[in-house]
C-alpha positions in Angstrom: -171.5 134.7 24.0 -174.0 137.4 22.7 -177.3 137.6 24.5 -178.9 139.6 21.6 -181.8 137.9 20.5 -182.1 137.9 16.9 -185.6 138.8 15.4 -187.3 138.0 12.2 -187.1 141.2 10.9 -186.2 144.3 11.5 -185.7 148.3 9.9 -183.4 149.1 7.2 -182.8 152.6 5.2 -183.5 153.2 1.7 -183.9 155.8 -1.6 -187.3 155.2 -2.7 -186.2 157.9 -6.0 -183.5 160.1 -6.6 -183.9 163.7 -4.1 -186.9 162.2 -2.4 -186.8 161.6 1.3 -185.2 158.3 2.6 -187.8 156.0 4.0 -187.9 152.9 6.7 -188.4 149.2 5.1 -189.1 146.1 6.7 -186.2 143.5 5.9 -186.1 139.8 6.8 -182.7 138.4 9.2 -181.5 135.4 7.6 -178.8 133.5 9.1 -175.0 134.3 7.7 -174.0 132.3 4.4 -170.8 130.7 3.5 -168.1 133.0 4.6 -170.1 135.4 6.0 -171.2 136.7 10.3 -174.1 138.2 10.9 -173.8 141.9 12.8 -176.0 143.3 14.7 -175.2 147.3 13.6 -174.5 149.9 16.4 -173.0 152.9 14.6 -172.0 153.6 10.7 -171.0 156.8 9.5 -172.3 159.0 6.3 -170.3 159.4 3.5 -170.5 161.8 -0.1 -171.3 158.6 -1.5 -174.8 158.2 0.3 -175.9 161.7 -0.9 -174.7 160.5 -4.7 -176.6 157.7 -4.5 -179.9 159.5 -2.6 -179.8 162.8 -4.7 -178.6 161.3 -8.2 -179.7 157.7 -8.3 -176.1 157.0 -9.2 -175.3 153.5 -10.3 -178.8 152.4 -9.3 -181.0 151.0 -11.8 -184.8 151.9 -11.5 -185.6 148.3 -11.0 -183.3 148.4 -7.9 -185.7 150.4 -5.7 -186.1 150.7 -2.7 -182.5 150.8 -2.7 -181.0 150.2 0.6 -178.1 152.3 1.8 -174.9 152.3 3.5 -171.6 150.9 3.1 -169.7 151.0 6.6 -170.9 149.3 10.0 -169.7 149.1 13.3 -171.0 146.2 15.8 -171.5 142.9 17.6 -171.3 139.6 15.5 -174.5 137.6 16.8 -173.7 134.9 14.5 -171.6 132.7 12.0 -172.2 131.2 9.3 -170.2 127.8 7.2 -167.1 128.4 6.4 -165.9 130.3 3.0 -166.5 128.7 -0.5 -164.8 131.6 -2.3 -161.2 131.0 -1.5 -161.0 133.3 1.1 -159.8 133.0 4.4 -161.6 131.9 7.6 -161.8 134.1 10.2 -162.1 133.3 13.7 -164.9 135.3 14.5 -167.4 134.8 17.6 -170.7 135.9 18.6 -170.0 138.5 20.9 -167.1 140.0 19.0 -167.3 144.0 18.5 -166.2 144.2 14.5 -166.7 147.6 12.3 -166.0 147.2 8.2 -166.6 148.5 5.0 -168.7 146.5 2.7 -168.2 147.0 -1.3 -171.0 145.8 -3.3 -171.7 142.1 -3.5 -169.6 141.5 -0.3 -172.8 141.6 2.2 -176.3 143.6 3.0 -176.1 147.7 2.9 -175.1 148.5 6.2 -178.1 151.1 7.1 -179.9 149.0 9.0 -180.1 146.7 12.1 -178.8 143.5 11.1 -176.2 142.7 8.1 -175.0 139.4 6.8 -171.6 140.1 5.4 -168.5 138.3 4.1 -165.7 137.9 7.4 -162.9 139.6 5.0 -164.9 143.1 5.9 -164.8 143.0 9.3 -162.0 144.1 11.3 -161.7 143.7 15.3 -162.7 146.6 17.2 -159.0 147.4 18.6 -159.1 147.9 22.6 -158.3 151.6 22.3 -161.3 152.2 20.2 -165.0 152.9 20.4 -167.2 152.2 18.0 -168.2 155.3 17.6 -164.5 156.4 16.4 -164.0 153.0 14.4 -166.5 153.5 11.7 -165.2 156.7 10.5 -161.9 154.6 9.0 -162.7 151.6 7.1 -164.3 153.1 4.0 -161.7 155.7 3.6 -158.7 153.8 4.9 -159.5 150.8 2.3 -160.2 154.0 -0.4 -156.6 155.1 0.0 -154.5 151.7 -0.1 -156.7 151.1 -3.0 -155.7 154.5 -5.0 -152.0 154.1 -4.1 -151.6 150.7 -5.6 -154.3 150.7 -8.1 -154.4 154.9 -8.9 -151.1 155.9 -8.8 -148.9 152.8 -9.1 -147.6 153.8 -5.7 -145.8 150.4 -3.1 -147.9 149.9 -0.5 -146.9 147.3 2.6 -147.8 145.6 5.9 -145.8 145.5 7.8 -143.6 148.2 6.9 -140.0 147.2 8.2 -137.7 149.3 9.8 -135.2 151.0 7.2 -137.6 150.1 4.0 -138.2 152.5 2.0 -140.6 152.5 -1.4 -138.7 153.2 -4.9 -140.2 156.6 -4.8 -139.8 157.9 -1.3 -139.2 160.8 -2.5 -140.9 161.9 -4.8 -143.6 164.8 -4.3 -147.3 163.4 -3.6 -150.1 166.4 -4.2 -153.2 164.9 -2.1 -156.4 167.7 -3.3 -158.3 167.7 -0.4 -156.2 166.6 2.3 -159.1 167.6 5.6 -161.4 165.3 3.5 -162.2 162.0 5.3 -159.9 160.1 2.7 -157.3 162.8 2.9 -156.5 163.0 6.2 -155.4 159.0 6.2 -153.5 159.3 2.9 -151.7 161.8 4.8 -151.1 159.4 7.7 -150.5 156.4 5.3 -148.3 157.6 2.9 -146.1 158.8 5.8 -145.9 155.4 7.6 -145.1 154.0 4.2 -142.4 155.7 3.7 -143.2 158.7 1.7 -141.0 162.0 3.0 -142.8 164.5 0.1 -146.3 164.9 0.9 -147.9 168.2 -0.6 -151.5 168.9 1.3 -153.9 171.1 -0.4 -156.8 172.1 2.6 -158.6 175.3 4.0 -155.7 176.7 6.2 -157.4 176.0 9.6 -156.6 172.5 9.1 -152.5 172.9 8.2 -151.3 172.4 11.6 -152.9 169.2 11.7 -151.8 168.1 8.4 -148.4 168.6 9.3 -148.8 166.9 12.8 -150.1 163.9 10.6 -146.9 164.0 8.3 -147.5 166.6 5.5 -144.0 168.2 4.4 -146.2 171.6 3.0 -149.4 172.8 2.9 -151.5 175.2 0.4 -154.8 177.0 1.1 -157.0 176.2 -2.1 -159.0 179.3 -1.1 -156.0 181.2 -2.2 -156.3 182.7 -6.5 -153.1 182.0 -6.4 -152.7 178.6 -4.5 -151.7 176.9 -8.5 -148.7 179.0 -8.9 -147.7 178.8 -5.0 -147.7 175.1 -5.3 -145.4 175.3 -8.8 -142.7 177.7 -7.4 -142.6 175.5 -3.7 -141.4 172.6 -6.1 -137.6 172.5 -7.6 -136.8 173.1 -10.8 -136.4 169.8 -12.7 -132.4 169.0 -13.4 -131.8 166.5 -15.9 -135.2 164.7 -15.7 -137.6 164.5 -18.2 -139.9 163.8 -15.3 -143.4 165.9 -14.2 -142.5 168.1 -11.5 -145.5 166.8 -9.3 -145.5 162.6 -10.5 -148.6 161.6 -8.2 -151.8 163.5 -7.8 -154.5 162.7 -5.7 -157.8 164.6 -5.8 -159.5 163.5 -3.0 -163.0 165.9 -3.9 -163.0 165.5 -7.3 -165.0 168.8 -8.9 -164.4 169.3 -12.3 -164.4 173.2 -11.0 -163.5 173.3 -7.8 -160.5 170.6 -8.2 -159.9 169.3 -11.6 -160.1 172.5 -13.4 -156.5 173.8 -11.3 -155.2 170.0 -11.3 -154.9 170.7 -15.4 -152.4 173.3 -14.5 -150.2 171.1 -12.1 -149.9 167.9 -14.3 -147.6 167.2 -16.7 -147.1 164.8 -19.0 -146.4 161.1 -17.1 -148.1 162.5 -14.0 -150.7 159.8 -12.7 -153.7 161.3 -11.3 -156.0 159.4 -8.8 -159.4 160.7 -9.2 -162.0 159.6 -6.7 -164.8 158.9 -8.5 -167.5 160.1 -9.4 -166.3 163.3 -10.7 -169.0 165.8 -9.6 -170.0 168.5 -12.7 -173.0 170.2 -10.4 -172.8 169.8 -6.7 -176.4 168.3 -5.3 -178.5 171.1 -3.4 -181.7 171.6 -2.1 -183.1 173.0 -5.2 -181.3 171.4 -7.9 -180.3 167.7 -8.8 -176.8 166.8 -9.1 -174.7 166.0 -12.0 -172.0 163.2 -12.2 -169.5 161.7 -14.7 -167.5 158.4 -13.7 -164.9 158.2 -16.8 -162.7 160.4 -15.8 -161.3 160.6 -19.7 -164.9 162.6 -20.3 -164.7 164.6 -16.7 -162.8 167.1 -18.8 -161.9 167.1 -22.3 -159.4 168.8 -23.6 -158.5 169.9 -20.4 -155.1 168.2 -19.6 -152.1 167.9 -20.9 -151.0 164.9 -23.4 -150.0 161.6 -21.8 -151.5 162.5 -18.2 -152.2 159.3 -16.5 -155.6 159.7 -15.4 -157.6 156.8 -13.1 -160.8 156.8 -11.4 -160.9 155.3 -7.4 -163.7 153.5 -6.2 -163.5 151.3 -3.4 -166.5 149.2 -4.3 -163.1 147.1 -6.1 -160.4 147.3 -3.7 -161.1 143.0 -2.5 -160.6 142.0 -6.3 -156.9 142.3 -5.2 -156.1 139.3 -3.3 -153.7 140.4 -0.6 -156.1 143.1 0.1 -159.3 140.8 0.2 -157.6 138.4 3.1 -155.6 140.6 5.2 -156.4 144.5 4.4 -159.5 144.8 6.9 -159.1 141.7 9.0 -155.4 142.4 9.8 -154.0 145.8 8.6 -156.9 147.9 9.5 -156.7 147.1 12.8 -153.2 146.8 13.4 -152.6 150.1 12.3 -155.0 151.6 14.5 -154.1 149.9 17.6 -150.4 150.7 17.2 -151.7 154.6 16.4 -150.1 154.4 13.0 -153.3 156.0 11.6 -155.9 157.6 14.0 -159.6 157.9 13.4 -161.4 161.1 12.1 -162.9 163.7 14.1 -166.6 162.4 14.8 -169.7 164.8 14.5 -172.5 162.4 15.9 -175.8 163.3 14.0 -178.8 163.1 16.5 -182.4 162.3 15.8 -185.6 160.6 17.2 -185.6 157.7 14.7 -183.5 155.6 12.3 -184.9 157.4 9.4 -184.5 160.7 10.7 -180.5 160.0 11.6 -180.1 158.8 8.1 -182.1 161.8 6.7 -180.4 164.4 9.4 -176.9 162.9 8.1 -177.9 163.5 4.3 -179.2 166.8 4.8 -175.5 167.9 5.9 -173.7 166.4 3.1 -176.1 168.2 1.0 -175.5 171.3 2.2 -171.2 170.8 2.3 -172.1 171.1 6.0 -168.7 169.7 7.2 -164.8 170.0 7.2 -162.5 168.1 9.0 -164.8 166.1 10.1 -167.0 162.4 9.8 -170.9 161.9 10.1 -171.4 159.5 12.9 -175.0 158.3 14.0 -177.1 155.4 15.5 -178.6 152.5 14.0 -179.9 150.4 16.5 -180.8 151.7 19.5 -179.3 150.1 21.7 -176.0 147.7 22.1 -177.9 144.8 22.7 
C-alpha cells in the first residue's frame, strides 16, 4: 500500500494569457470518480504542444483561464475510485502501483501538477526495466503514432503482431518528415515491428545512424537544397501502376515552410498525408507570437497536387477508437516496452528550484527549438512520496 498522505490541495501549472509567464495555482484533491485512480505525479515531460497552448492560446477559450497544463504523467496511484460507468474496462490498479500515461482532454486533470484524477484506460504499468523518468517521454507520442497510422494514413496496425504477418502494404514506401522528432523516432520503431520493410527517414544527418539502428531502410538530410529531388530519384520508377511513388507521408513537424512547402513536391495524387496538427505558419519566439492553422485543407492552398489525401493528427482523439481506448495504454504500451520492441526517447531532464520554474525552464527551450533527438523531462512533485 502507498504511505503517501494525500492533502487537501496542492500546486498545479497554468497559462494565465497567451506569451505571459506560467504561474502556480492552488487546486483542490478530490477522490478518483467512476473509472478513474488518483496519481500522485512524479515526472511528465514537455511537449510542442505546451508551448502552442502557452504562447498562442490555442484551443483555449478566454473563459478557460487559468488554464492548467500538461498532458502526460508518470507516478504512484494513491487511490481508486468506483468502477467505470462508460463501458470501459476495469483495471486492476492498486495504490502503490507506479503508472505513467497520456491523458487527452476530457479523460482526467492536466497532468502539470501534483495530484491527477484520471480515467484507468491512460495509465499504463511502469514496466520493470523502466524508470519513470524514461517512461513519460513515450506515451503521448507512442499513442500519436498508432493513432496517425490507422486514422492518418489508413495504415494496419496490430497487437500482437504474429510471427510471419505481414500488413497488405508491407511494402510500400513510408516518408516520416521528421523522423529525430519525439513522434518520429517511434513511428520508426513501430512501423518496423509492424511489419513495414520501406521506411524513408527525413532528419538532420547526425541522427541517421540511429534511424537506421531503429529500422529506417534510407535516410535524407532536410538541410540538404536538394534533399526533394534526392528523395524522388532513391525511389523506383513506377511500372504499370497508376500509383504515387511515395503512398504514405507523415510530417511529423508540420511547418508550412519548413515541411509542407517540400511535402507539395513529393505527393502525388492518392498519396495520404498525415499531418500533425497544428500546422505552424510562424514559429513562437521570444519576440513575436506564434501563428497556427488546424485544417490542414487551408495550411496551404493551392499548394498540392489534385486528389492528395490530406489528414490532420491529434491525439487528443486517439480513445474514440475502441480497441485503442481498452487496451492501447493499459496493455500495448507497456508490452512493447518491456519486450524492447520500442525504446524510450533520449531524456534531457530540465532543472529548477520550483514547480513553476521547471514548467517555465521546459517552455523556454521549446521556444527557442532548443532540442533534437531528444525529450523534456522534469519534476513535479518533489519527492516520490
Amino acid at each position: 500500500m502507498s504511505s503517501i498522505s494525500i492533502p487537501p490541495t496542492h500546486p498545479a501549472v497554468a497559462s494565465l494569457a497567451p506569451r505571459a509567464p506560467l504561474a502556480i495555482v492552488n487546486q483542490p484533491t478530490l477522490p478518483p470518480g467512476p473509472g478513474q485512480i488518483q496519481v500522485h505525479v512524479t515526472w511528465t515531460s514537455s511537449t510542442p504542444l505546451d508551448l502552442h497552448v502557452a504562447d498562442g492560446g490555442l484551443l483555449v477559450k478566454p473563459e478557460d483561464y487559468p488554464f492548467l497544463m500538461g498532458g502526460s504523467y508518470g507516478g504512484t496511484v494513491v487511490a481508486v475510485g468506483p468502477p467505470p460507468s462508460d463501458g470501459s474496462q476495469a483495471r486492476n490498479l492498486q495504490p502503490g502501483d507506479q503508472v505513467f500515461g497520456f491523458v487527452p482532454p476530457g479523460c482526467g486533470d492536466p497532468c502539470f501538477q501534483t495530484y491527477i484524477n484520471v480515467s484507468s484506460f491512460t495509465a499504463s504499468p511502469l514496466p520493470p526495466n523502466l524508470t519513470l523518468q524514461e517512461a513519460v517521454t513515450v506515451s503521448a507520442n507512442l499513442v500519436t503514432v498508432f493513432q496517425a497510422a490507422r486514422t492518418s494514413l489508413d495504415l494496419e496496425v496490430k497487437w500482437p503482431v504474429e510471427a510471419g504477418w505481414q500488413p497488405h502494404q508491407a511494402s510500400a514506401p513510408i516518408l516520416i518528415w521528421g523522423a529525430a522528432s519525439s513522434v518520429g523516432l517511434y513511428a520508426v520503431q513501430v512501423f518496423r515491428h509492424q511489419g513495414y520493410r520501406n521506411v524513408i527517414a527525413v532528419a538532420s544527418e547526425k541522427h541517421h545512424e540511429t534511424l537506421r539502428a531503429l529500422g529506417a531502410t534510407a535516410c535524407f538530410d532536410y538541410r540538404q537544397r536538394d534533399v526533394v529531388d534526392k528523395i524522388l530519384a532513391h525511389l523506383p520508377a513506377k511500372e504499370g501502376s497508376d500509383g504515387p511513388k511515395v503512398p504514405y507521408i507523415l510530417d511529423c513537424i508540420a511547418s508550412r515552410e519548413e515541411t509542407l512547402r517540400p511535402l507539395t513536391r513529393i505527393a502525388e495524387r492518392g498519396t495520404r498525408v498525415g499531418i500533425l496538427l497544428p500546422v505552424i505558419n510562424v514559429h513562437a519566439t521570444r519576440d513575436r507570437a506564434p501563428e497556427y492553422e488546424m485544417d490542414v485543407e487551408k495550411a496551404f492552398p493551392g499548394g498540392w497536387k489534385e486528389e492528395v489525401r490530406l489528414r490532420g493528427t491529434r491525439a487528443n482523439f486517439y480513445h474514440h477508437d475502441k480497441d485503442f481506448r481498452d487496451h492501447l495504454q493499459p496493455e500495448w504500451v507497456p508490452a512493447m516496452l518491456q519486450q524492447g520492441i520500442v525504446h524510450p526517447n533520449k531524456q534531457r531532464v530540465v532543472e529548477g528550484q520550483t514547480l513553476r520554474e521547471r514548467a517555465q525552464n521546459a517552455l523556454d527551450i521549446l521556444r527557442d527549438r532548443g532540442i533534437s533527438g531528444e525529450k523534456l523531462v522534469w519534476r513535479v512533485a518533489d519527492s516520490d512520496n
